[in-house]
BAFI-3210 file (N, C-alpha, C; in Angstrom, 3 decimals, decimal comma, padded with zeros to 6 digits):
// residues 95
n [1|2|3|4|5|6|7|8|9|10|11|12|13|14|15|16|17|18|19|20|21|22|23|24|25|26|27|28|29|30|31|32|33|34|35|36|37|38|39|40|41|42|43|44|45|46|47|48|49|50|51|52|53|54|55|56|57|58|59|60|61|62|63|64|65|66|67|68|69|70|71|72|73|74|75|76|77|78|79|80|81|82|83|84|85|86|87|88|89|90|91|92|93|94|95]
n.u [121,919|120,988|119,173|119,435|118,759|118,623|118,712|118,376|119,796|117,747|118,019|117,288|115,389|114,829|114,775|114,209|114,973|114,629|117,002|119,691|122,973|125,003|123,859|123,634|126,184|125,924|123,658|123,922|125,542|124,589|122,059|124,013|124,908|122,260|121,482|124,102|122,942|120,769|121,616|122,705|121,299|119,496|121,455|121,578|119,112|116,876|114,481|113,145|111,150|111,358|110,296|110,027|112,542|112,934|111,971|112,836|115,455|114,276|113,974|116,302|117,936|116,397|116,632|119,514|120,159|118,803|116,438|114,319|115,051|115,109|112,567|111,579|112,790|111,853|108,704|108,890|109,786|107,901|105,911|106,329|106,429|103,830|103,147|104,172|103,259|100,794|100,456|101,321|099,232|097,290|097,857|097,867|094,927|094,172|094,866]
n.v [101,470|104,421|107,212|110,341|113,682|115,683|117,960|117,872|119,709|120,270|120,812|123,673|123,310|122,793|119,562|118,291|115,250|111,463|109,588|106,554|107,148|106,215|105,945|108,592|109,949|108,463|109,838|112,416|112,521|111,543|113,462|115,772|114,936|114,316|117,225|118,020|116,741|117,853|120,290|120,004|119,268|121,441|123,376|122,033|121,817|124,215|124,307|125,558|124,529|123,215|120,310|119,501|119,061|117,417|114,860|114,886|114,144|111,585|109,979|109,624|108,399|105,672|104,435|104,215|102,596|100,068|099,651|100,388|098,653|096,626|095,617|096,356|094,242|091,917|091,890|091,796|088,931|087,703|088,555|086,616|084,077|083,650|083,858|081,662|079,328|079,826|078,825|076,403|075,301|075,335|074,216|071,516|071,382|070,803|068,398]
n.w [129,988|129,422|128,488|126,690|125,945|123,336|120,802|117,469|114,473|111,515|108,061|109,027|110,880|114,403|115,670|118,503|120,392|121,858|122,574|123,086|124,994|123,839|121,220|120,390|118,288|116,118|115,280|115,349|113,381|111,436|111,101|110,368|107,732|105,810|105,946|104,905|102,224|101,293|100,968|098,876|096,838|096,692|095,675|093,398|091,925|091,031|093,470|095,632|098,229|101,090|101,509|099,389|098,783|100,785|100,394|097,602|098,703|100,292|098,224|096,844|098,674|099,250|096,655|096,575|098,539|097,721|097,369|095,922|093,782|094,570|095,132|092,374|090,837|092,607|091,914|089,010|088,687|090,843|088,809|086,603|087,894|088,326|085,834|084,712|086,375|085,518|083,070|083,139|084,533|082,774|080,855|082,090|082,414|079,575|079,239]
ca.u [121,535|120,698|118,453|120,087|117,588|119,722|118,450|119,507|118,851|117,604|117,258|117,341|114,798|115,679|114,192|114,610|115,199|115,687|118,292|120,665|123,668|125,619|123,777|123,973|126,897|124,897|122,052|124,391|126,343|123,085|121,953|124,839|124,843|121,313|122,073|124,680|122,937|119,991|122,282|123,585|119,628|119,054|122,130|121,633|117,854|115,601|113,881|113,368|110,542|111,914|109,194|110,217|114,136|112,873|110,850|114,081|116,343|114,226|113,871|117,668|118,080|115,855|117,522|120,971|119,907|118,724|114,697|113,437|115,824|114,442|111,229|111,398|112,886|110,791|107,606|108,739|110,146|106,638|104,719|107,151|106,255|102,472|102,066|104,159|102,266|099,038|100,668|101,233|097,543|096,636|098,816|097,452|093,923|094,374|095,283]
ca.v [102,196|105,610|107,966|111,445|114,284|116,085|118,634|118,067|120,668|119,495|121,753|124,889|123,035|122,112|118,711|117,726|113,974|111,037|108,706|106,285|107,322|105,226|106,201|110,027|110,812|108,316|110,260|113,475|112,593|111,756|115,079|116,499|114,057|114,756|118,080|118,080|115,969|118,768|121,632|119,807|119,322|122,850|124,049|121,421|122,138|125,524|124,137|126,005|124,535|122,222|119,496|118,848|118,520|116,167|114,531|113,912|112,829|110,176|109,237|108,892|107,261|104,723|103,802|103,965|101,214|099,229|099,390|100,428|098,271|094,936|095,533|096,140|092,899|090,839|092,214|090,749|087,715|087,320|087,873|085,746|083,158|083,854|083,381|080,457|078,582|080,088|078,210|074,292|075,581|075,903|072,623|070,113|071,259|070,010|066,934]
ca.w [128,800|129,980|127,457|126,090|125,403|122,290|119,661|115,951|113,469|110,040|107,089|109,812|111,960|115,130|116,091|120,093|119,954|123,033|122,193|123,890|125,133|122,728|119,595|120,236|118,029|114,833|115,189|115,295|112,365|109,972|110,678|109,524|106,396|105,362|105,613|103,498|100,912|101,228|100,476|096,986|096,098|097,115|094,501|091,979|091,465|091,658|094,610|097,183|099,094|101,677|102,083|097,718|099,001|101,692|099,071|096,746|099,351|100,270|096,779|096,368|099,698|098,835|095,480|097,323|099,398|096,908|098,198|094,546|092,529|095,090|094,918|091,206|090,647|093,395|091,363|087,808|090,086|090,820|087,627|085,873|088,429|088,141|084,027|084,755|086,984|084,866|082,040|083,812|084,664|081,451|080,144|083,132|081,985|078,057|079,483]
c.u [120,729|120,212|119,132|119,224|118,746|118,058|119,184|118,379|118,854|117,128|116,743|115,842|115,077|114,525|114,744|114,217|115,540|116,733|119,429|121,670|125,023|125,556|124,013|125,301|126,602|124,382|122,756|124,724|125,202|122,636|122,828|124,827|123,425|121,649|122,761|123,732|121,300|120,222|122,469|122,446|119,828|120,139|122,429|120,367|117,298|114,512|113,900|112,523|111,111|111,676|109,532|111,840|113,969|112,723|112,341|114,769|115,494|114,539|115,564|117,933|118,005|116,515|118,974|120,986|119,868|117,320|114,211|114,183|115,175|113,418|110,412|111,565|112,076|109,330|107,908|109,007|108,819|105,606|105,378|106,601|104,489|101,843|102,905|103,953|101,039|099,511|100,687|099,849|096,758|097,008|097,857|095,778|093,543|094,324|094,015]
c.v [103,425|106,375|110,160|112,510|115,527|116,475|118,383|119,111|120,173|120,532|123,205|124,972|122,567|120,795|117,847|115,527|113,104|109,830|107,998|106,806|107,200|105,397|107,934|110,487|109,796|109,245|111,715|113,526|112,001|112,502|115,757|116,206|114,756|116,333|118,872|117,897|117,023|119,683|121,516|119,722|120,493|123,384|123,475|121,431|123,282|125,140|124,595|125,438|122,898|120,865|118,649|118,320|117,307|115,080|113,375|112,948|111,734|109,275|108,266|107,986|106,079|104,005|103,922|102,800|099,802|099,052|099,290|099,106|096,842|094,797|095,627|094,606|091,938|090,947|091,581|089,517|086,868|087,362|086,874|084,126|082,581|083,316|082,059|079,119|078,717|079,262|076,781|074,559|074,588|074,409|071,002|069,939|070,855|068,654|065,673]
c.w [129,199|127,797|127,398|125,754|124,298|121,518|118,601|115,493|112,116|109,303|108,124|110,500|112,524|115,445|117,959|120,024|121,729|122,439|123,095|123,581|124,136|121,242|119,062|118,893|116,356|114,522|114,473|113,478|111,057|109,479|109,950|108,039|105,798|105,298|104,395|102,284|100,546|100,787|098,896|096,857|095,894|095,817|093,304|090,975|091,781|091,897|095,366|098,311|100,060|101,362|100,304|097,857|099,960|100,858|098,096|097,455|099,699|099,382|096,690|097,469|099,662|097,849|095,652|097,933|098,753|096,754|096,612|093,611|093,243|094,949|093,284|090,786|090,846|092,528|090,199|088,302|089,538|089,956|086,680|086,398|088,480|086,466|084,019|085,425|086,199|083,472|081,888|084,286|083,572|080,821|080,695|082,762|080,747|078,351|080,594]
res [x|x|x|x|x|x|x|x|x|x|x|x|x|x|x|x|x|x|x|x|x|x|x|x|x|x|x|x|x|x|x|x|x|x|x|x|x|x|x|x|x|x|x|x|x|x|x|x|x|x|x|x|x|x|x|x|x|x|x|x|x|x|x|x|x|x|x|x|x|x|x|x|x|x|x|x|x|x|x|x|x|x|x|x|x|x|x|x|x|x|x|x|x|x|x]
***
């Protein structure tokens, strides 16, 4: 497993990167992707400042994945599970 020293450019910064051998043409092809998905921000909103396009794409990233939509869930999940335990609480103490 030999290490790769590779430049990507992101958003028309270049970032120098090491990387195995193997993952080099991932890494490549993300950049390009982000990229892309930077350009359609960039002409779907009057945004210009990068750091607010970074900003979105995470956002959507994130809720592509599923990150916001699990962690939404797991959170009612858990207060659901919370007032009903606080309720056999509440029951076992009457008794």
């Amino acid at each position: 497993m030999s290490e790769l020293s590779i430049k990507v450019s992101i958003a028309n910064r270049v970032y120098p990167l090491s990387v195995l051998m193997e993952e080099e043409e991932e890494v490549r092809k993300a950049a390009a992707y982000i990229n892309e998905r930077i350009k359609a921000l960039e002409s779907s909103f009057a945004v210009k400042d990068k750091l607010d396009l970074f900003a979105m794409l995470a956002l959507e990233l994130t809720l592509e994945k599923g990150h916001g939509k699990e962690e939404l869930v797991n959170q009612k999940v858990s207060d659901r599970l919370t007032q009903l335990i606080d309720r056999i609480d509440s029951e076992l103490a009457t008794k």
